[in-house]
C-alpha positions in Angstrom: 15.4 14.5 -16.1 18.8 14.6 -13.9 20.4 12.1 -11.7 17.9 11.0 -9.1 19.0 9.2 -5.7 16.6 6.8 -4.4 16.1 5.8 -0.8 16.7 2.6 -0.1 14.2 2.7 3.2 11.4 0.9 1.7 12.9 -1.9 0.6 12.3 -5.3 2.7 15.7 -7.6 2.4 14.6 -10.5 1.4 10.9 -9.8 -0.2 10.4 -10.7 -4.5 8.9 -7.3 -5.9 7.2 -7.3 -9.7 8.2 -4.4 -11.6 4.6 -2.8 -10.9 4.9 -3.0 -6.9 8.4 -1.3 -7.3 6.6 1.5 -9.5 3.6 1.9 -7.6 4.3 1.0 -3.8 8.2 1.2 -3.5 8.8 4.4 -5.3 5.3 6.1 -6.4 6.3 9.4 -5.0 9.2 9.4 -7.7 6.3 8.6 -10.5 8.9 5.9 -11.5 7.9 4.5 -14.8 8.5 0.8 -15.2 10.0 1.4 -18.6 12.8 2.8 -15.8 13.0 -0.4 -13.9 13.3 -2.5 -17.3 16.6 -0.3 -18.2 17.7 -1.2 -15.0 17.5 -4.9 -15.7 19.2 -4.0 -19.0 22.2 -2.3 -17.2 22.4 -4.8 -14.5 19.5 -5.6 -11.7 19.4 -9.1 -11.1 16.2 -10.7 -11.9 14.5 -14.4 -11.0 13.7 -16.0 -14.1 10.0 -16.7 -14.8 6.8 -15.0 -15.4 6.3 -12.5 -14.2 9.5 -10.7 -14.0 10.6 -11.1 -9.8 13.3 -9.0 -7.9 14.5 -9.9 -4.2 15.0 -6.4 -2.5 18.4 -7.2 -1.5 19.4 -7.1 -5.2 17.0 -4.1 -5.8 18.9 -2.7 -2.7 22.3 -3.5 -3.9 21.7 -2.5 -7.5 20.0 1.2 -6.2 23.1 1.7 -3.8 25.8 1.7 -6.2 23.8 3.4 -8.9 23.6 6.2 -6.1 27.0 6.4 -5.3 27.7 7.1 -8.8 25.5 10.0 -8.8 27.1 11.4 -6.1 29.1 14.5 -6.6 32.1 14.0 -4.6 33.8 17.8 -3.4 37.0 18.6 -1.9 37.0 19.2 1.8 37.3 23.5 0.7 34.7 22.9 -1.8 30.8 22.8 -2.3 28.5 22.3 -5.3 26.6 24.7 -6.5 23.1 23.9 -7.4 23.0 27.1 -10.0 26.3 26.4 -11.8 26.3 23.2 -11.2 29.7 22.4 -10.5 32.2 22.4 -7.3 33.1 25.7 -6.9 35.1 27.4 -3.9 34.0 29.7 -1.5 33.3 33.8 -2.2 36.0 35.7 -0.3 36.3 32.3 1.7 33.9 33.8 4.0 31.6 31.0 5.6 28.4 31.0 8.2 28.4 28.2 10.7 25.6 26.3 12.6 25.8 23.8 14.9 23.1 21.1 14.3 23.1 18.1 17.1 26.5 16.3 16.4 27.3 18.1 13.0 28.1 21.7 11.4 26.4 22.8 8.5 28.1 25.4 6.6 26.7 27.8 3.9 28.5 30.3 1.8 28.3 32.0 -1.8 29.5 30.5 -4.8 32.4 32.4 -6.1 30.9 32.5 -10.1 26.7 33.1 -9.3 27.0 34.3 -5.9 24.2 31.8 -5.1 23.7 30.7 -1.6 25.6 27.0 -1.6 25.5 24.3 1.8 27.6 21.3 3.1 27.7 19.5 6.5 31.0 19.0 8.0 31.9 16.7 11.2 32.2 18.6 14.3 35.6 17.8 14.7 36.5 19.8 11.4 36.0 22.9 13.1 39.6 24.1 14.2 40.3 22.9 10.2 37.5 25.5 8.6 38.5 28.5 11.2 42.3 27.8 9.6 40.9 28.0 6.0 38.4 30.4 5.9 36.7 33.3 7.7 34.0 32.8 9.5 31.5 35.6 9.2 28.6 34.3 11.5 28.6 31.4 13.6 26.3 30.1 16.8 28.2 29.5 19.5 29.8 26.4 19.4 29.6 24.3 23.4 32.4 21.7 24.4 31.4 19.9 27.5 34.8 19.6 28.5 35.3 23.5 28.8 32.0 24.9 29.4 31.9 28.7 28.8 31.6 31.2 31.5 28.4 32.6 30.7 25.9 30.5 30.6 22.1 31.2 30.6 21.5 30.1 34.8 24.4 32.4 35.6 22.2 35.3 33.9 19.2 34.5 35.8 21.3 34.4 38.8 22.4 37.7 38.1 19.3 39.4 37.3 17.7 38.2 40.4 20.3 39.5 43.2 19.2 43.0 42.7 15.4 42.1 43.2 14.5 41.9 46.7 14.5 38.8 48.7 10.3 37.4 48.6 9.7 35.1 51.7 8.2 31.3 50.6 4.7 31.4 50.4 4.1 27.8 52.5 
């Protein structure tokens, strides 16, 4: 099985878990087996001494962060990975489709070897950087609140209504 990255949600600070409540309460939609947490005493999870075998979530927590930063595949900034080859890989054509999602951009494009559909979130303020490096074949209108476009959805209802004729209040 590949690199896995845990979430680190679960975990209460300063609780002592056996290896069994890891396995079956902490991480039983990952099927972990506690074979799994015993190699991760041998490569480095801090244990209490004594019987059974106790680990305080914040060393469980600091253990699970660092083994999931190094499973991280880190890209350059014109770079995604590519779940089909992979690998980092750079943009087909440099063509890119951009969505604004709340306070960040998520990009997709095709991987230059497969042509398989690859995705990676930028910061919004990394726009003006992506339309210098690449070409940006679909994109939802992106809205600054500092320059608000001209066209805005009231402005077309306000349109569409001046040519209908003027209804008196009912009350």
């Amino acid at each position: 099985m590949g690199k896995r990255n845990y979430s680190l949600k679960g975990i209460k600070y300063w609780w002592a878990y056996t290896i069994d409540e890891i396995c079956e309460e902490l991480y039983i939609e990952y099927k972990l087996h506690p074979q799994t947490v015993r190699e991760w005493i041998k490569k480095g999870l801090v244990v209490i001494n004594g019987n059974p075998i106790l680990i305080y979530g914040y060393e469980l927590k600091k253990f699970l962060m660092k083994m999931n930063e190094s499973n991280r595949f880190h890209t350059e900034f014109d770079e995604m990975f590519c779940f089909t080859c992979k690998e980092a890989t750079h943009f087909y054509k440099k063509q890119i489709k951009v969505d604004h999602i709340e306070s960040r951009l998520n990009v997709k494009a095709r991987c230059r070897q497969c042509k398989g559909v690859m995705n990676k979130g930028y910061k919004l303020e990394d726009y003006p950087k992506l339309r210098r490096l690449f070409i940006i074949v679909d994109e939802l209108e992106l809205y600054d609140c500092d320059n608000p476009p001209c066209k805005t959805h009231i402005e077309a209802q306000l349109e569409t209504h001046l040519n209908e004729p003027i209804q008196k209040e009912l009350f």
